[in-house]
N, C-alpha and C positions, 0 to 999 in steps of 0.2 A: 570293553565288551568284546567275549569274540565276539567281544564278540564274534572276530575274526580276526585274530594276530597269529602269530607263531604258534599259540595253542591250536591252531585249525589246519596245519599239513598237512596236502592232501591224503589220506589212508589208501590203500594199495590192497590187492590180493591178488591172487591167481586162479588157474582153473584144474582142478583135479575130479575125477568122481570120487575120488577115496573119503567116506564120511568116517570118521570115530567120537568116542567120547571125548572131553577134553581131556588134556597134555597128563599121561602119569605123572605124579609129582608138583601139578600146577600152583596147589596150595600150599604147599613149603617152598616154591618158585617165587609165588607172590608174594610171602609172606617176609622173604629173605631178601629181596627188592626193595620192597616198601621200606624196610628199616635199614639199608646199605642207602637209600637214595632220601630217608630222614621226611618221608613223608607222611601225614599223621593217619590218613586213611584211604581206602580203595575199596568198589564194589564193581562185580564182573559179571554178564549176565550174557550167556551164548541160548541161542534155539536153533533144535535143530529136528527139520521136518516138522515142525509146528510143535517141539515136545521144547521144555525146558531142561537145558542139560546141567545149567549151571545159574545160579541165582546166590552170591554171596558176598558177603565185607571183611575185610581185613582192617585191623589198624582200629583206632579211636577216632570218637566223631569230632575231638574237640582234644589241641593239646591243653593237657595238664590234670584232663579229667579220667576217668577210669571208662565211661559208656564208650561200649566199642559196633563198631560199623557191621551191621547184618544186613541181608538180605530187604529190610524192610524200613532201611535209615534212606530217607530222600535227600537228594544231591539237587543244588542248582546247575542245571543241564544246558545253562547258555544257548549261542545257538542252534542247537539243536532243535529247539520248538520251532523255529519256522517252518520244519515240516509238517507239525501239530499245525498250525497256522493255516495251512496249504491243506491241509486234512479238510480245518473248518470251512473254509470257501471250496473245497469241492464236493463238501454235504451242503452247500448250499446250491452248488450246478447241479446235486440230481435232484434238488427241490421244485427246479425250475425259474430259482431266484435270481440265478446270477447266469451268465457266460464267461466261461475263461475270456474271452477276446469280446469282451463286452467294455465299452469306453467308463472308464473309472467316473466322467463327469455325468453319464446316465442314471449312476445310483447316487453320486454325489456332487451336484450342482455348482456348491462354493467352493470346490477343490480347485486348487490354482499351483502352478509351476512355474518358475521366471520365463520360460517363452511360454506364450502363449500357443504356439504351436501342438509342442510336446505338451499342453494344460488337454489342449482338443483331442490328441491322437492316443493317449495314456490309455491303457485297458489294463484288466486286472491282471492279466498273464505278464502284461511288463512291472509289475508292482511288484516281482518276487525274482525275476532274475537278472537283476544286477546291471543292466545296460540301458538305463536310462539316460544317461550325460553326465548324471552326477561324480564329482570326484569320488577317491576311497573314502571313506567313514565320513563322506560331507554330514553335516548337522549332528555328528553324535556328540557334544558338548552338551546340546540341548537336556539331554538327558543320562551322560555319563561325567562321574560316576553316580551323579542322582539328578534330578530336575522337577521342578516345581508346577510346569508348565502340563493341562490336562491335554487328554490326547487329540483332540481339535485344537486348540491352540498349537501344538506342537505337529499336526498337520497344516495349519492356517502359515507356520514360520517356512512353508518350504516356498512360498512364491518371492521369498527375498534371495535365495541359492542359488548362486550362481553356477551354471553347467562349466564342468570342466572337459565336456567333449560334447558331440553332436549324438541326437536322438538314437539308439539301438547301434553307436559302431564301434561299439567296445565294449568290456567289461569293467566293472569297477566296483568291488563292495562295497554295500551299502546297508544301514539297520530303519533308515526313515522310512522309506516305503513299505518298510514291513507293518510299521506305527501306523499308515495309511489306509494299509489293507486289515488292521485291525479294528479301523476306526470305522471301513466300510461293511464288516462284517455286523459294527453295531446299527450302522445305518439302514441296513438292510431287514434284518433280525430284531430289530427291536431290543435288541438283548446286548450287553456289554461284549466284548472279547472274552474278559476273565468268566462272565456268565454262561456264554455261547461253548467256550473251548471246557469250562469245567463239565458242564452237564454232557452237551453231543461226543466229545472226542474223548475226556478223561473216563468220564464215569460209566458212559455205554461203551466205552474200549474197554471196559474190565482195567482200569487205574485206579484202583480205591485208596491210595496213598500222596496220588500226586497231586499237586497245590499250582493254583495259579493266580495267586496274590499273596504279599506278604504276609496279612495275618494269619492265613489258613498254613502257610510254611511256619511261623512262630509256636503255634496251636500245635503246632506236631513234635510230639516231645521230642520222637526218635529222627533227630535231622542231623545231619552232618553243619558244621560249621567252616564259614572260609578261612584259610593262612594263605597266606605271602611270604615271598624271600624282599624283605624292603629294607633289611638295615645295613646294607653296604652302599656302593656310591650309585649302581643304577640296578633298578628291578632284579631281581631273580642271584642277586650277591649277598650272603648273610644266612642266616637260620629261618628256619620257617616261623611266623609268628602268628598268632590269633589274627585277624581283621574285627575290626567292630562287627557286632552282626546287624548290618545297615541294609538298607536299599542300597543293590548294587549300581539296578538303573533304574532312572525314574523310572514311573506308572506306566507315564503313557507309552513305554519303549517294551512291555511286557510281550507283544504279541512278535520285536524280534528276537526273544531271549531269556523269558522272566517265569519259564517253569522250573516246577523240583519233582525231579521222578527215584523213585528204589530204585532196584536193580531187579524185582520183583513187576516194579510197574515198566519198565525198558524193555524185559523178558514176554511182555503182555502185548506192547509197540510193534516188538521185533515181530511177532506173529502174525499181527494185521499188515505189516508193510509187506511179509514175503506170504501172505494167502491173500495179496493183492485187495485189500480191504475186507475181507470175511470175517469176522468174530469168531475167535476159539469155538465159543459154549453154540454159535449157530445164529443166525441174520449176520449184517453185513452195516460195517460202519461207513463208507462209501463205495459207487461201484468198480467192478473191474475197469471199467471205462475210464473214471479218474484215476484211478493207481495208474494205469499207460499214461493216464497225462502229465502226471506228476514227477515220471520218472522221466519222459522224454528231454534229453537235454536242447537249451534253445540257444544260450549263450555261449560260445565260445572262449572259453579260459587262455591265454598266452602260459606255453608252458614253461618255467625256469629251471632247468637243471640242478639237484639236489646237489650237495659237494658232500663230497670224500665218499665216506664208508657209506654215506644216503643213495647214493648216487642211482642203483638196482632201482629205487623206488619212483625212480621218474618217470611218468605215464608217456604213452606215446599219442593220446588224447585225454580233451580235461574240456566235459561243460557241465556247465550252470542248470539244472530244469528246477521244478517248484518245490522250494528249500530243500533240495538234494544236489549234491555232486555225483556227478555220473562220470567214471574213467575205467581208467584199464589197468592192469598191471601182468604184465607178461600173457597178453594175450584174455585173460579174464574179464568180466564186467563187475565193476565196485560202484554199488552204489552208498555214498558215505555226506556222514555231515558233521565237523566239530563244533566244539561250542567252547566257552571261557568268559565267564563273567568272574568279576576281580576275587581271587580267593579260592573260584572252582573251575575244572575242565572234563569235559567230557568227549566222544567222541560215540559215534553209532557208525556199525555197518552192517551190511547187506550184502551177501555173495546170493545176487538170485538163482546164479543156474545151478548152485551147490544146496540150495535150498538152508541157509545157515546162518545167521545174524548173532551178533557181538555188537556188547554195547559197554563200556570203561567210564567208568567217574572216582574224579579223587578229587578229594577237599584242599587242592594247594595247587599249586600253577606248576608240579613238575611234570612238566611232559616226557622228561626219560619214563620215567613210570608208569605215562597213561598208554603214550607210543608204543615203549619197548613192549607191554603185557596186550598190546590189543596185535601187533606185528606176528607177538609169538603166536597169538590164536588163529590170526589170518592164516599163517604160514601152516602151520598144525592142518589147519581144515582145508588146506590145498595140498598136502602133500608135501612140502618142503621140510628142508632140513632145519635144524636152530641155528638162527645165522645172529644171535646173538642183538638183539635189535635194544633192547634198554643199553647194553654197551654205547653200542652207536650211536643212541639216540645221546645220551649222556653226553660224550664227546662233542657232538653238535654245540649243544645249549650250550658247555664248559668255554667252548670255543668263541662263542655268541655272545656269551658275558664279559668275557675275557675281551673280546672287541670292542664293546660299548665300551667297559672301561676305560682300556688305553686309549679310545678315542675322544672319551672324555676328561683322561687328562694331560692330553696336549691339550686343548684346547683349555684348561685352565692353569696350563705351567707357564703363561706367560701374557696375564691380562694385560693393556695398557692402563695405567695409573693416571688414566684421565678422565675429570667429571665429579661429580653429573654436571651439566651445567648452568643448572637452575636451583635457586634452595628447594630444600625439598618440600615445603609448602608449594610450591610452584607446579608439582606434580600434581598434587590432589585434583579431583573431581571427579567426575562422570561423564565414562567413556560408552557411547552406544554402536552395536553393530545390528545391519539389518536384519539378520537372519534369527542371533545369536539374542539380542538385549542388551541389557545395559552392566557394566565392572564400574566398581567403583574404587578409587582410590584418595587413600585418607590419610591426615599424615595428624603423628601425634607425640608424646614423650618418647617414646619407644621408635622414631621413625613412622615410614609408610606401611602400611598397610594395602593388601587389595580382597578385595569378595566379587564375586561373583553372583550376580542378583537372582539368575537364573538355577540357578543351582544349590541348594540349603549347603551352608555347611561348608564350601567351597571360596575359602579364604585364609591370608594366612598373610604373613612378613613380603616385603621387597628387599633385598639386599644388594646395594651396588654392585653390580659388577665391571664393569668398563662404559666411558660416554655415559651416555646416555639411556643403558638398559642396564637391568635388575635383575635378577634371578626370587621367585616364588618361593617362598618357604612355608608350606602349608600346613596351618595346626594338624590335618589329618596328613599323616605321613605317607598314608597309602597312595595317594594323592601326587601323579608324575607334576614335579616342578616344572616349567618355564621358563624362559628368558621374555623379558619385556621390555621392548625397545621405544621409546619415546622419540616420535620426529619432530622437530623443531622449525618455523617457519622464519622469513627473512626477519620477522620482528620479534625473535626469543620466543614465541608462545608454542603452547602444543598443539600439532595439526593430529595429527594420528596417533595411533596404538599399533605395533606388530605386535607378533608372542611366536614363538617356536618352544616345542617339547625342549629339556636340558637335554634329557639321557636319548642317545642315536638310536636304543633301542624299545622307545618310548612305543606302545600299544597305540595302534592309528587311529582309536578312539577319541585319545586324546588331541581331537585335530584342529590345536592352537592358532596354526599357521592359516587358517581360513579367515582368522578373524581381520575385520577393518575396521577397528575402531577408533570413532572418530567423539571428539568434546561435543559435549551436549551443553546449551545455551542455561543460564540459569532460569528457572523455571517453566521448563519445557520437557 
């Protein structure tokens, strides 16, 4: 999930007054893109001074099929909805229901934290940027790439999460608290998240296409479908392929990730974000008052310098405010948010003092193409020259694969050829972690087996690898393997479970390494 990987680099712009229409040539630009870079589709939506300049698809919704990508084909928009999210709870401050700085346990009582400090002091304004204590992507297994678990149960698993830092003094992505603050919005409202964000935010924002559950995305004939590059040795090597059209993330994880918008309904977004919550057609979907609040950044980003030909696009400030990034780029204010749920990527921006928004979604995880085609239009509406940004961008990711690779095969040109050291009956049982639930592991004709309780679907082969860990071989291929290491106590038996991602440049979603799983007693 972007949720937030590689598919969410920070987005950049600058400051020019010079406004035009988009780029001469745009559409033969993107057109010649898209099929140099083998991605199945793209739709691109700029406003500008509350007019729509551009609202369109390229490419097909779906390899193999003919339906091609318009205007009015919805995209899963990954993170990007947290800002929908942050929309919702700031229609409910001008209600009078909530406080931004209102203690999360005032509207919800049984809401718990592993300290109980940070359970007392939580307000809803820290449930959206990212410095809570939590490590990156803590508890996103729970519900990537799907989860069982409803969105209170999956708020009730955060008091077993262990903080990987202290209350507000750092940063750290995170998609649970978003779960959180969707679960408070029903607690408040009376009304679900998907209920809440479809009526107040989609429908009275003029979104008459976008979905905010699965079957209202399936219902919609004209939808784009997700690919992957998954048939080489790690993510993003190989040909673009279909994905199942699955839950990408559980349910309860909708509210940080789980919209589908056009380019028609992005185009409709973009105009509420820069007329500061106004509605196009006249009233106001929240007030000016929330839009300053929404954009004021609270959290502090540590910046890392882009390499190579990236390099121009490294801010020289980078925070965190309510589901938006707020930076710079050559003196400019960007306010941007990407997204990337498995299959699709989007990104949105915002040039406030240009008065101009851009918004990019393609059905496949290539970021040269979401990048380079959203860089061009930054640069376009600031005045810059073509500095060639899908090149660039290209280069990066080629570079990026090409590293996981070769670092995944040293590390398997030369296993030790020793182990396991138990038969493999010996393995089997049931492993439970506090946060996480219960894996199971089964052994049968074919070997071990392991599934994943929490998660439908989320099972597959062990295959020896050295000692005493196994490498995941998952019936769903889209599905990043792991290594699973079994510890052994002074009496031969199994004490624990680790797991680490295989591939180096495994999506931090997949955040195997949190688990501690430990044997569960026979009927218990």
């Amino acid at each position: 999930m972007k949720l937030r990987p590689l598919l969410a680099l920070p987005l950049l712009a600058l400051a020019s007054p010079a406004l035009a229409d988009p780029p001469a040539g745009l559409d033969a630009k993107v057109e010649t893109l898209r099929k140099a870079i083998g991605a199945p589709g793209i739709a691109v939506a700029v406003v500008e001074h509350g007019k729509t300049t551009l609202a369109k698809g390229w490419g097909v919704r779906k390899l193999g099929e003919a339906a091609r990508v318009d205007a009015d084909t919805i995209f899963p928009t990954g993170s990007t909805g947290k800002a929908f999210t942050a929309a919702a709870l700031a229609i409910l401050v001008d209600q009078g229901k909530i406080g931004w700085d209102d203690r999360v346990i005032d509207h919800m009582p049984w809401f718990r934290m592993y300290d109980p400090w940070v359970t007392r002091e939580m307000t809803i304004r820290d449930l959206l940027v990212h410095h809570s204590g939590l490590g990156l992507g803590a508890g996103d297994l729970l519900f990537v790439p799907r989860g069982s678990l409803s969105r209170k149960e999956t708020v009730e698993r955060l008091a077993y999460i262990k903080p990987a830092t202290s209350f507000r003094s750092g940063y750290a992505y995170d998609n649970i608290l978003y779960t959180v603050a969707g679960q408070l919005i029903e607690e408040v409202s009376g009304k679900t998240w998907e209920e809440f964000v479809t009526r107040e935010v989609l429908r009275r924002g003029g979104m008459g296409s976008a979905t905010a559950t699965y079957e209202a995305r399936r219902a919609t004939a004209d939808r784009a479908f997700p690919h992957a590059r998954i048939g080489g040795a790690v993510r993003g090597d190989g040909p673009n392929s279909v994905l199942d059209e699955r839950e990408e993330l559980g349910r309860a994880a909708m509210p940080a990730g789980g919209l589908a918008l056009s380019a028609k309904d992005l185009a409709q977004w973009l105009k509420i974000q820069l007329g500061h919550g106004a509605l196009p057609g006249g009233g106001r979907l929240f007030s000016e008052a929330q839009a300053a609040e929404m954009w004021k950044g609270v959290t502090v980003q540590p910046i890392t310098p882009y390499p190579g030909s990236l390099a121009p696009l490294t801010p020289k400030f980078s925070t965190y405010a309510l589901g938006w990034e707020v930076e710079d780029y050559k003196g400019a204010r960007i306010i941007s948010h990407g997204g990337g749920v498995f299959g699709s990527i989007t990104h949105v921006i915002l040039l406030p003092d240009q008065d101009v928004g851009i918004a990019v979604v393609v059905n496949s995880e290539d970021v040269a193409l979401l990048r380079g085609v959203a860089h061009l239009l930054v640069d376009h509406y600031l005045g810059l020259p073509d500095q060639d940004w899908p090149a660039r961008f290209g280069e990066f990711m080629d570079k990026r694969v090409a590293g996981g690779k070769a670092a995944l095969a040293a590390v398997k040109a030369a296993p030790a050829k020793v182990g396991p050291s138990l038969p493999l009956e010996r393995y089997a049982g049931t492993y439970r972690d506090a946060w996480y639930g219960d894996v199971a592991v089964t052994s049968g004709g074919d070997g071990l087996r392991i599934d994943f309780k929490t998660t439908p679907r989320m099972a597959g082969r062990l295959v020896h690898w050295q000692y005493d860990t196994f490498v995941t071989r998952f019936d769903d291929k889209a599905i990043e393997p792991a290594y699973v290491t079994f510890a052994l106590d002074a009496e031969g038996k199994i004490a624990r479970v680790a797991m680490k991602a295989e591939s180096p440049i495994a999506d931090f979603s997949y955040d195997y390494q949190d688990l501690d799983l430990r044997p569960v007693e026979a009927g218990k």
